[in-house]
Rosetta silent file (secondary structure, phi, psi, omega in degrees, C-alpha in Angstrom):
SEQUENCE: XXXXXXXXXXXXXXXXXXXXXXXXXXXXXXXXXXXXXXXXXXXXXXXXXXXXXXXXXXXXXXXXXXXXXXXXXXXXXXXXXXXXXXXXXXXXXXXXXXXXXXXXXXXXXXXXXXXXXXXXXXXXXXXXXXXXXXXXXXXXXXXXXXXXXXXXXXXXXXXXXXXXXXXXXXXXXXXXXXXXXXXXXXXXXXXXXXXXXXXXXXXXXXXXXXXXXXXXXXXXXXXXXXXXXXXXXXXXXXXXXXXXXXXXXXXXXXXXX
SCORE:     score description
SCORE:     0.000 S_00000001
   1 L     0.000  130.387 -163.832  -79.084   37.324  -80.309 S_00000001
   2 L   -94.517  -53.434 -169.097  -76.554   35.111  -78.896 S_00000001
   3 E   -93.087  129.134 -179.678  -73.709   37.509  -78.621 S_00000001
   4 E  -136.987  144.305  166.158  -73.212   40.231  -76.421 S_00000001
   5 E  -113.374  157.294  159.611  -70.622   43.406  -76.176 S_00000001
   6 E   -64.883  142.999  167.873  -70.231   46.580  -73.919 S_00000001
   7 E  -140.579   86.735 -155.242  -70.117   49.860  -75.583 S_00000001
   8 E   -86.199  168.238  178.461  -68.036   52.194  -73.692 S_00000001
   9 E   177.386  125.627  162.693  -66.566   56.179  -73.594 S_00000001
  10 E   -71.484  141.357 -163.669  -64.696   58.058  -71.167 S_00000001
  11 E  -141.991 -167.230  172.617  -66.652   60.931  -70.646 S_00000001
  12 L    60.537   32.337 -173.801  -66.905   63.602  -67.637 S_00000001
  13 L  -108.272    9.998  141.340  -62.864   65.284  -68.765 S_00000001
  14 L   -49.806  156.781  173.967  -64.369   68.756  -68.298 S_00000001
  15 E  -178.201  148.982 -171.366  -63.533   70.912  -65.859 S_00000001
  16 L    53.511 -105.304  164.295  -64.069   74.524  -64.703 S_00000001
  17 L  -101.346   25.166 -169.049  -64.321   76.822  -67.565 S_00000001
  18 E  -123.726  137.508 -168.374  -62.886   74.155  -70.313 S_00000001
  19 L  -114.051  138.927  174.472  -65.629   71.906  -71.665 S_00000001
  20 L  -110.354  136.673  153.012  -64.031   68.576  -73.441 S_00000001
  21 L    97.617 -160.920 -170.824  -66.571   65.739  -75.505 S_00000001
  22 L  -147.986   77.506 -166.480  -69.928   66.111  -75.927 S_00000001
  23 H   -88.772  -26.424  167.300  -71.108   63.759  -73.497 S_00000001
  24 H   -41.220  -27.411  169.289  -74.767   64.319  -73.132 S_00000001
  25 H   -72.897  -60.191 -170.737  -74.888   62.642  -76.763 S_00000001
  26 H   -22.202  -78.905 -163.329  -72.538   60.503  -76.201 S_00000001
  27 L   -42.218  -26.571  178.833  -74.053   59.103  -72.923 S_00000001
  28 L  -101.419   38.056  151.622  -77.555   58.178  -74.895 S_00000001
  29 L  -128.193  -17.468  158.383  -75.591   55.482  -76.859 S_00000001
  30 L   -47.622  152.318  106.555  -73.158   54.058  -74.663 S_00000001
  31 L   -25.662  -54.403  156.888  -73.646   51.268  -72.692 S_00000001
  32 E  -177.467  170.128 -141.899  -71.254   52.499  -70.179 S_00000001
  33 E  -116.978  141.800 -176.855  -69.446   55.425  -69.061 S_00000001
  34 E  -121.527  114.258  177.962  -65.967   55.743  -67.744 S_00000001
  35 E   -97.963  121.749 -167.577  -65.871   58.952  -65.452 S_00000001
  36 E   -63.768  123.966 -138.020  -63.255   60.977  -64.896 S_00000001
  37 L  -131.987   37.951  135.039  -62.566   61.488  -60.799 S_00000001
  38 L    90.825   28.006 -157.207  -60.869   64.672  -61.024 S_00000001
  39 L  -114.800  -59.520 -157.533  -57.164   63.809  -61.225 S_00000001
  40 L   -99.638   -9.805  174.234  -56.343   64.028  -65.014 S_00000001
  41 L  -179.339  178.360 -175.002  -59.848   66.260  -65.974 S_00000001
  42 L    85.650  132.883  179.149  -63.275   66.445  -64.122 S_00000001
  43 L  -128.409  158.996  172.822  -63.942   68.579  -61.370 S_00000001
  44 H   -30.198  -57.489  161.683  -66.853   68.076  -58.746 S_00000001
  45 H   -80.865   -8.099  163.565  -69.771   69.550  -60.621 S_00000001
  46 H   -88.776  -19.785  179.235  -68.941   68.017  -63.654 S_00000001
  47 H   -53.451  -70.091 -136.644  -68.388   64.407  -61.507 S_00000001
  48 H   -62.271  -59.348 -168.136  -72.276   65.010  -60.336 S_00000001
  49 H   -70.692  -11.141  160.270  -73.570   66.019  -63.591 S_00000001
  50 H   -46.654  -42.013 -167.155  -72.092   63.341  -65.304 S_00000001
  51 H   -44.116  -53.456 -167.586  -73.141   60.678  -62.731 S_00000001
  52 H   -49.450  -62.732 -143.636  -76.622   61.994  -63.360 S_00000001
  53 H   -44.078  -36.744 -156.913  -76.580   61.922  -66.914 S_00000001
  54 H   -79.418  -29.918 -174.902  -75.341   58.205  -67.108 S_00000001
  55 H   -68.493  -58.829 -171.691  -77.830   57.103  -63.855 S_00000001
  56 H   -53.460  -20.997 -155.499  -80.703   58.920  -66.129 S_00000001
  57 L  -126.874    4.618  139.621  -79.667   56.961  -69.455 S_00000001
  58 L    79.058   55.497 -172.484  -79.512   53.709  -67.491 S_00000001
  59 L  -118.736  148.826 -172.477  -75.642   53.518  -68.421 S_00000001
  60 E   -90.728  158.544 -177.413  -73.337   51.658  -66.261 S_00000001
  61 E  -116.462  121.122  150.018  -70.844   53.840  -64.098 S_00000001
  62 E  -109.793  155.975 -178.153  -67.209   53.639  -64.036 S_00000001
  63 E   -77.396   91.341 -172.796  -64.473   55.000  -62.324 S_00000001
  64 E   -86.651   63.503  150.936  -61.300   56.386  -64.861 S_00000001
  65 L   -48.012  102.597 -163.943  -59.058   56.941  -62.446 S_00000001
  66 L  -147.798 -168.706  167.430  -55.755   58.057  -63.783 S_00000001
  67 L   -37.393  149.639 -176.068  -52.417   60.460  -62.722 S_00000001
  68 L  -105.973  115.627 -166.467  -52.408   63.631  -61.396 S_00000001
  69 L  -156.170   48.896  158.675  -51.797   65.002  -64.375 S_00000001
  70 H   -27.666  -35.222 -170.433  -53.768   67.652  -65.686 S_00000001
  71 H  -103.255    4.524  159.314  -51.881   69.880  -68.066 S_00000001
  72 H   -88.516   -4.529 -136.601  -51.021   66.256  -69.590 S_00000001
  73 L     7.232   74.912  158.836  -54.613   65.064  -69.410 S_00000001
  74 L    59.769  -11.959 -178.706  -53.041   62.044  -67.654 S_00000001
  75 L   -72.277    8.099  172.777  -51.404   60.621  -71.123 S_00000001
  76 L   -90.351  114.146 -175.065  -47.631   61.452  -69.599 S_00000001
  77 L   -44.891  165.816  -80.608  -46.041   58.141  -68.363 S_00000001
  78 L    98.656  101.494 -149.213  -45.258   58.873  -64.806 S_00000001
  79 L   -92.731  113.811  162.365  -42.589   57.089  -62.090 S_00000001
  80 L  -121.778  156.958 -174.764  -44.601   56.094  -59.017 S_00000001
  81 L   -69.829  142.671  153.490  -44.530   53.708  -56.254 S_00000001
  82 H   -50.181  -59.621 -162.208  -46.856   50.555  -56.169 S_00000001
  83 H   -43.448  -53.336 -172.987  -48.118   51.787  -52.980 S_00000001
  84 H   -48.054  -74.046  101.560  -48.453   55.106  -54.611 S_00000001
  85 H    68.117  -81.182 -177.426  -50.272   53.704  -57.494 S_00000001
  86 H   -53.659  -44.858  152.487  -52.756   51.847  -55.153 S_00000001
  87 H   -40.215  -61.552 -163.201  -53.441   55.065  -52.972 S_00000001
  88 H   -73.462  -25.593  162.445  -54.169   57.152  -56.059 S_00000001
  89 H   -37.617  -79.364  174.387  -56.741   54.068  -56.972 S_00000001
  90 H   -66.849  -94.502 -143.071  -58.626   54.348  -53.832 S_00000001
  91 H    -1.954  -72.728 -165.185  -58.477   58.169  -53.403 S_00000001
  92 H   -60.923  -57.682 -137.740  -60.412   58.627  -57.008 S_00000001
  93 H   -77.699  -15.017  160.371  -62.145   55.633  -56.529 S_00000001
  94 H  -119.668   36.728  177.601  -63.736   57.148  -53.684 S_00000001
  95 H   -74.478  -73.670  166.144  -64.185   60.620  -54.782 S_00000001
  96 H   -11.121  -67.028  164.226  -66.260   58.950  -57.176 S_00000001
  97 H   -50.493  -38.866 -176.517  -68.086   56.808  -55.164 S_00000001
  98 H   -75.539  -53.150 -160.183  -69.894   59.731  -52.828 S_00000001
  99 H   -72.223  -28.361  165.179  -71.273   61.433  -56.109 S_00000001
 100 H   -69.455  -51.921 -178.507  -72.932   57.536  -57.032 S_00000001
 101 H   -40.247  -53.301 -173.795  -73.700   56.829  -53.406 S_00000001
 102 H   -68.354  -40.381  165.338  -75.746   60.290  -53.450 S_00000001
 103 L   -67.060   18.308 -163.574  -77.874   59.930  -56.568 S_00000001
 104 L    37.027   36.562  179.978  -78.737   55.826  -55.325 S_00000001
 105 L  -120.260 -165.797 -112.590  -76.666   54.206  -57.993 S_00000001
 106 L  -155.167  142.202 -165.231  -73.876   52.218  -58.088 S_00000001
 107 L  -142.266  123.360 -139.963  -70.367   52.285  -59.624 S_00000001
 108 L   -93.022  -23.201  176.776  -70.244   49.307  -61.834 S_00000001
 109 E  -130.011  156.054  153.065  -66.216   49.050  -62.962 S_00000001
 110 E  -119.711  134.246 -161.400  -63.141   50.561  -62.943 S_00000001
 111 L  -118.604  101.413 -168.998  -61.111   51.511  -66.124 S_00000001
 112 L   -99.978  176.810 -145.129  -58.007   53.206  -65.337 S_00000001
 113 L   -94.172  178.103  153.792  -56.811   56.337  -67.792 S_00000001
 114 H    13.692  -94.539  164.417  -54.680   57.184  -70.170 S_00000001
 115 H  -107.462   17.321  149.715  -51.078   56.570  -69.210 S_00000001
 116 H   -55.797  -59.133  174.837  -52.110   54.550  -66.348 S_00000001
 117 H   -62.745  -71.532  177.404  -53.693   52.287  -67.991 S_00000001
 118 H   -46.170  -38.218  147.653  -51.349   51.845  -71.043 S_00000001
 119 H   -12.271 -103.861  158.556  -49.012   51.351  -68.263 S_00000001
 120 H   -36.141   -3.300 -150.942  -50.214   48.908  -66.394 S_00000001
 121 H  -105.715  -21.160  172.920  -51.070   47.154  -69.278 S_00000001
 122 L  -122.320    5.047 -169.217  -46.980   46.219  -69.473 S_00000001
 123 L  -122.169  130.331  154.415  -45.921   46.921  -65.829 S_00000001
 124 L   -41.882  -70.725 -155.761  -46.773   43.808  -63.534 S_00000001
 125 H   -76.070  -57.284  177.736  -46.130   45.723  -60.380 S_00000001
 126 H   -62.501  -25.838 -164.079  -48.431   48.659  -61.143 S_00000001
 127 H   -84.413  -38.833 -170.033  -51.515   46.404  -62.729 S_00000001
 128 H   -65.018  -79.041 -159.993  -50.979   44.590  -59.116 S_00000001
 129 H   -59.017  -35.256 -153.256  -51.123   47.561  -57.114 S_00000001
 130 H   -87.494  -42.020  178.597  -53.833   49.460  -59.031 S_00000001
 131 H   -63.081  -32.200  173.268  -56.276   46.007  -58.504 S_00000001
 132 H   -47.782  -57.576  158.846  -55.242   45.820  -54.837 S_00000001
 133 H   -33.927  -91.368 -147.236  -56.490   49.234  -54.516 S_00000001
 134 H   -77.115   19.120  145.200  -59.803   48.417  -56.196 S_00000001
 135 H   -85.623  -26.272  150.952  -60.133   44.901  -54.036 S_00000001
 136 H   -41.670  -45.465 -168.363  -59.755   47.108  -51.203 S_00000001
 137 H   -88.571  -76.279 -128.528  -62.357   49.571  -51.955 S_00000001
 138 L  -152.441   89.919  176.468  -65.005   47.305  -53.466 S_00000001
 139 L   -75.313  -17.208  172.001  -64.293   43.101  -54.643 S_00000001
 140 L   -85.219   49.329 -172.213  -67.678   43.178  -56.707 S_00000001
 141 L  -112.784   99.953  166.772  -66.287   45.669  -58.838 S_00000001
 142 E   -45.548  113.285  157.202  -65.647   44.758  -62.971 S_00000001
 143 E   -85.537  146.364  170.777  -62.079   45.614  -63.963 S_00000001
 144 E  -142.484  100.684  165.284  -61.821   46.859  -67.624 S_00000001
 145 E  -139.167 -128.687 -177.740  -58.886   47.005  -69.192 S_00000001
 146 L  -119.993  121.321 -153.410  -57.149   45.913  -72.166 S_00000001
 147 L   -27.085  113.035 -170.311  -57.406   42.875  -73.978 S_00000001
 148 L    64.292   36.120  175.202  -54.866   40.292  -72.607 S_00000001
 149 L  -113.973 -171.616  176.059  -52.750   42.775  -71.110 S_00000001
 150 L   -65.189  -14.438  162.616  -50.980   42.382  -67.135 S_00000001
 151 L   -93.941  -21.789  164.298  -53.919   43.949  -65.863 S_00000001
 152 H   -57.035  -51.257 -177.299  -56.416   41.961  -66.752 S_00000001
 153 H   -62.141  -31.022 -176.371  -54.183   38.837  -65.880 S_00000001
 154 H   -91.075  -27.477  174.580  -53.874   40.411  -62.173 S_00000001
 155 H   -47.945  -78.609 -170.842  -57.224   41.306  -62.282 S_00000001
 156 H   -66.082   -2.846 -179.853  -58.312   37.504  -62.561 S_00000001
 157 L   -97.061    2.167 -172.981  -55.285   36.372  -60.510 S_00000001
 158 L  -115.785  -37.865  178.168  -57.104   38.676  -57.551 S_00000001
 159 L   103.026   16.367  159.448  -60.442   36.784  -58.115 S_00000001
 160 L   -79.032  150.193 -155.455  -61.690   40.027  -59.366 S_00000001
 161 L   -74.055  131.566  171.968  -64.373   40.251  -62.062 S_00000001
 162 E  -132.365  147.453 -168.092  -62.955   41.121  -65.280 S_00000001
 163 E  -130.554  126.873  175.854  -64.015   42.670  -68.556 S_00000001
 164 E  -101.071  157.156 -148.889  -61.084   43.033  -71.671 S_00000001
 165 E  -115.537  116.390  172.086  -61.358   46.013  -73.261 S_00000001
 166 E  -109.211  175.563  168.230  -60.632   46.694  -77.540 S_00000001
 167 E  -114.517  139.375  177.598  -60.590   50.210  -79.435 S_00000001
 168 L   -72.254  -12.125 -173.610  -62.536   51.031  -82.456 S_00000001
 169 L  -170.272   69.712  162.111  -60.157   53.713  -83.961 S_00000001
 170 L  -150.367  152.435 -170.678  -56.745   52.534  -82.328 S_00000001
 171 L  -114.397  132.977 -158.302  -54.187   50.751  -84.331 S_00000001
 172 E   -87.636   92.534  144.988  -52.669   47.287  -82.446 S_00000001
 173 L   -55.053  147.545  171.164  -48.816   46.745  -81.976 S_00000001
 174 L   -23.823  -65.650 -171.906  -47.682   42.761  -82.678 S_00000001
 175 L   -38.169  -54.374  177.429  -48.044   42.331  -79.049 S_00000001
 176 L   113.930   31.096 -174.852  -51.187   43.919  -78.661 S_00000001
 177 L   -95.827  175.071 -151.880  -50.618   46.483  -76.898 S_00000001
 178 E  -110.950  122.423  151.247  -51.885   49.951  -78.437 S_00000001
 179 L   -50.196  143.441 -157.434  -49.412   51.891  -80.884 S_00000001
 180 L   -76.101  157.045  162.511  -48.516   54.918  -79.098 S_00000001
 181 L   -46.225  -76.159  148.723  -50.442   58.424  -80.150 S_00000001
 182 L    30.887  -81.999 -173.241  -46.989   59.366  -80.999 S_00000001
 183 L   -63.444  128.107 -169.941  -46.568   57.243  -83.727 S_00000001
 184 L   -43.894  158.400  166.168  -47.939   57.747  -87.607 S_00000001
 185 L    69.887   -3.309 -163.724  -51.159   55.242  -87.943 S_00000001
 186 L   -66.338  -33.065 -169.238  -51.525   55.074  -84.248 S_00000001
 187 L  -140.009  125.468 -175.943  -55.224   56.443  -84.668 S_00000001
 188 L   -63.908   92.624 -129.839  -57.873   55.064  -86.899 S_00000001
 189 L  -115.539  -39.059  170.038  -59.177   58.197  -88.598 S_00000001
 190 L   -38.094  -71.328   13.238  -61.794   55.863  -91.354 S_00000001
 191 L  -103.293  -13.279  170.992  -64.574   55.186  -89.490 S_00000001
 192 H   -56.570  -47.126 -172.527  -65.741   52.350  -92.433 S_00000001
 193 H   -65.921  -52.882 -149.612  -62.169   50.340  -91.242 S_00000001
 194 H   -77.246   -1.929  169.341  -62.651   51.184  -87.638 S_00000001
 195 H   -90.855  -45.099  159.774  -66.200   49.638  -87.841 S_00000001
 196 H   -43.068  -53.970 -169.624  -64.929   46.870  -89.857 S_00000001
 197 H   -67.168  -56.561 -178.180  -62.107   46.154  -87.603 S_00000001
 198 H   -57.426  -35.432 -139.040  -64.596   46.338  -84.204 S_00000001
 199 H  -109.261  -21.469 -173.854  -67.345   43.823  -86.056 S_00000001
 200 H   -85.790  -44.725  158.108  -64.088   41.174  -86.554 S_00000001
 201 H   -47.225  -71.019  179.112  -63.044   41.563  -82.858 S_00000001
 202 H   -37.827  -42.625 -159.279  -66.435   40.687  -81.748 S_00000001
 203 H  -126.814   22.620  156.727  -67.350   37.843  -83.927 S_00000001
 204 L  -114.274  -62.732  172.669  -64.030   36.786  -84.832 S_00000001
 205 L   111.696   20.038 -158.130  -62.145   37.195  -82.229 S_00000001
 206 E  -114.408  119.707  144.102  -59.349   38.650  -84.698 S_00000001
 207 E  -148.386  165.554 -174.553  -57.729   41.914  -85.551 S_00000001
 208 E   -74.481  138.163  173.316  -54.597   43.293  -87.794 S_00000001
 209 L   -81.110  155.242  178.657  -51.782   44.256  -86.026 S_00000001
 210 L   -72.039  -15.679  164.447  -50.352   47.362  -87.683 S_00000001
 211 L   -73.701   10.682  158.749  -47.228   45.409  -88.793 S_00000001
 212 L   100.731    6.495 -153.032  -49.962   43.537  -91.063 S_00000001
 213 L  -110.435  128.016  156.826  -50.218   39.960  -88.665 S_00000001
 214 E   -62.388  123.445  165.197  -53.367   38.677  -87.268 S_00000001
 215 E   -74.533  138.377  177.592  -54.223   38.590  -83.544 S_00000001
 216 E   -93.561  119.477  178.392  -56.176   36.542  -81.553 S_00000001
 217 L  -130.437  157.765  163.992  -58.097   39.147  -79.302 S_00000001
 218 L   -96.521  142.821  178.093  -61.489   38.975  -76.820 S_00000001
 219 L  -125.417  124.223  162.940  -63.626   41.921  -76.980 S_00000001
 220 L  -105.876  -47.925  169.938  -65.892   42.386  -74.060 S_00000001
 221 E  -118.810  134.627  154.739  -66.392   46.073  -74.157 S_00000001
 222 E   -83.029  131.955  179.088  -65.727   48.559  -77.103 S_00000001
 223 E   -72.712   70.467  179.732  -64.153   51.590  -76.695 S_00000001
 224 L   -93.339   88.309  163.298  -65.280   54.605  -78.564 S_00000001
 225 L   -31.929  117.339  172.954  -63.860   58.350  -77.604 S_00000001
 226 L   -99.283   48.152 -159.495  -66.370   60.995  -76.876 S_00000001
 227 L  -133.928    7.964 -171.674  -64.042   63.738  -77.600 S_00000001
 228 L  -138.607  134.281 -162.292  -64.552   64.545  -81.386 S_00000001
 229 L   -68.314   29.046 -174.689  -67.447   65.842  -82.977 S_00000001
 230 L  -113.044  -35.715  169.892  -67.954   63.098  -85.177 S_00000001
 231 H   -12.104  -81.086 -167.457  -68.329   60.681  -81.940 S_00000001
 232 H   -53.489  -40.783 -158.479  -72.106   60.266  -81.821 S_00000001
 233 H   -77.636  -10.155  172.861  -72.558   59.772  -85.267 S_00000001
 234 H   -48.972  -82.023  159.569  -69.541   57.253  -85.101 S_00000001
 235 H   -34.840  -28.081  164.209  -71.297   55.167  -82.095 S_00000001
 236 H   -41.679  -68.406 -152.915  -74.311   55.529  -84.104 S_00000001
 237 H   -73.116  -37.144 -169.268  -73.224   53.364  -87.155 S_00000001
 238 H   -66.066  -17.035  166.310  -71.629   50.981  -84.543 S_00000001
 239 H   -86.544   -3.406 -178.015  -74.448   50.087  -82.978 S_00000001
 240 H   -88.732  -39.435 -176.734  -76.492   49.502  -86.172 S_00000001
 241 H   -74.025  -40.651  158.329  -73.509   47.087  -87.686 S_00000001
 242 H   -27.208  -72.233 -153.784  -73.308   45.548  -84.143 S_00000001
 243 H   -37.158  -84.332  164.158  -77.298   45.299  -84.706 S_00000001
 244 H   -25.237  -54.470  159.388  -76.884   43.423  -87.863 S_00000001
 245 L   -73.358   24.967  178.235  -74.174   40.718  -86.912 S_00000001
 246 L    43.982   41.583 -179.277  -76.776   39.969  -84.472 S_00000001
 247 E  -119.359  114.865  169.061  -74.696   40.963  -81.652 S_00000001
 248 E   -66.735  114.901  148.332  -76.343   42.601  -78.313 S_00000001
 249 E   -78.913  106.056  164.403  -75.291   45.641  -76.512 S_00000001
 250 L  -130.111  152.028  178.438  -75.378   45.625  -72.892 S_00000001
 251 L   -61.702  144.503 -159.011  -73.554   46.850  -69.917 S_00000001
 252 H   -42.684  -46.840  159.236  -71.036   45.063  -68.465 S_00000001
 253 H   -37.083  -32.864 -168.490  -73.005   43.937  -65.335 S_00000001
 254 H   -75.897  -37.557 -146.175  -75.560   42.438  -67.834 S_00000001
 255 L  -160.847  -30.333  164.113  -73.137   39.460  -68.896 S_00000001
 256 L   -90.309  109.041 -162.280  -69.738   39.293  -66.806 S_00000001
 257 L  -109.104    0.000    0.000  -70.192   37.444  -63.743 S_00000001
């Protein structure tokens, strides 16, 4: 096998008494894990047990850093300062960091959440500031975000390592940018299309925009949500049709340099 992808899912959005995913499955098909650092879900003992799970199941560990925004889980758009932005970066990124640091592992990227991340992904000035932060904390650090968007471009315009990021059961504005949840068709509900569509990314380098137009996209890591009980058996099929189109999963450490 010639080709290789990432196969990622934010996991670790529990917290107290409300349990979210199902990440112990999840976590023994991923590749790697995007952890939640306690801002938009996650609390301390779910950071730890997460860490473990993903350290035990030889999964790379990222940081999901995203708004403090709980009763939103972090999807509400939010007006903050670069600096602020950059602060809120490091903070999580080193809440985070103590629970790898304690177990001996490593933290391998950061992926930031929800409407950070869609965010940044059109705001200049925040995708700057959120990579300052994470050149600050750590420059051997993998950003992952989303394919061809302003963070990824600041990412590599920082000399930072970068990984672009698609979704398996998200539907693609013209641009490329992600149709909003909001919006009818926004979320791939098939899982036959949303396998199709992920096998086309890889080894095309192609997918339909929801206005019907082909894209040119890179897929470095796939994105599957570990928040619906259909999730393992989803990742499941994807790694056997991966399997087949001769295309290798490994974590992002494994192949972006």
């Amino acid at each position: 096998m010639e080709k290789f992808v990432d196969l990622n899912s934010d996991v670790g959005e529990s917290f107290g008494a409300y349990k979210i995913g199902i990440d112990e499955e999840v976590l023994k098909y991923v590749s790697s894990a995007n952890i939640a650092c306690g801002w938009h879900a996650g609390d301390p003992v779910v950071m730890r047990k997460t860490v473990e799970l993903a350290y035990k199941n030889n999964v790379g560990i990222g940081a999901h850093p995203g708004f403090f925004d709980v009763m939103g889980f972090g999807r509400r758009n939010m007006i903050v300062s670069p600096d602020e932005a950059k602060q809120y970066t490091i903070y999580q990124l080193g809440a985070l960091y103590g629970f790898v640091k304690a177990i001996g592992g490593k933290i391998q990227h950061v992926k930031p959440h929800g409407a950070m991340y869609n965010m940044a992904a059109k705001d200049g000035k925040l995708a700057r500031a959120i990579i300052e932060g994470i050149w600050e904390v750590d420059r051997d650090l993998i950003v992952l975000g989303l394919a061809g968007s302003k963070m990824v471009n600041a990412a590599v315009e920082k000399g930072l390592k970068v990984a672009n990021e698609v979704f398996a059961d998200r539907a693609y504005n013209s641009d490329g940018t992600l149709v909003a949840r909001s919006l009818p068709g926004s979320m791939i509900t098939d899982k036959n299309i949303a396998i199709s569509r992920v096998i086309r990314m890889v080894t095309e380098g192609k997918v339909t925009a929801i206005t019907g137009e082909d894209l040119n996209i890179k897929a470095d890591s796939i994105c599957v949500h570990g928040d619906n009980p259909e999730a393992v058996e989803f990742v499941r099929l994807i790694k056997e049709e991966l399997f087949k189109a001769k295309v290798e999963i490994k974590p992002l450490h494994k192949f972006i340099k």
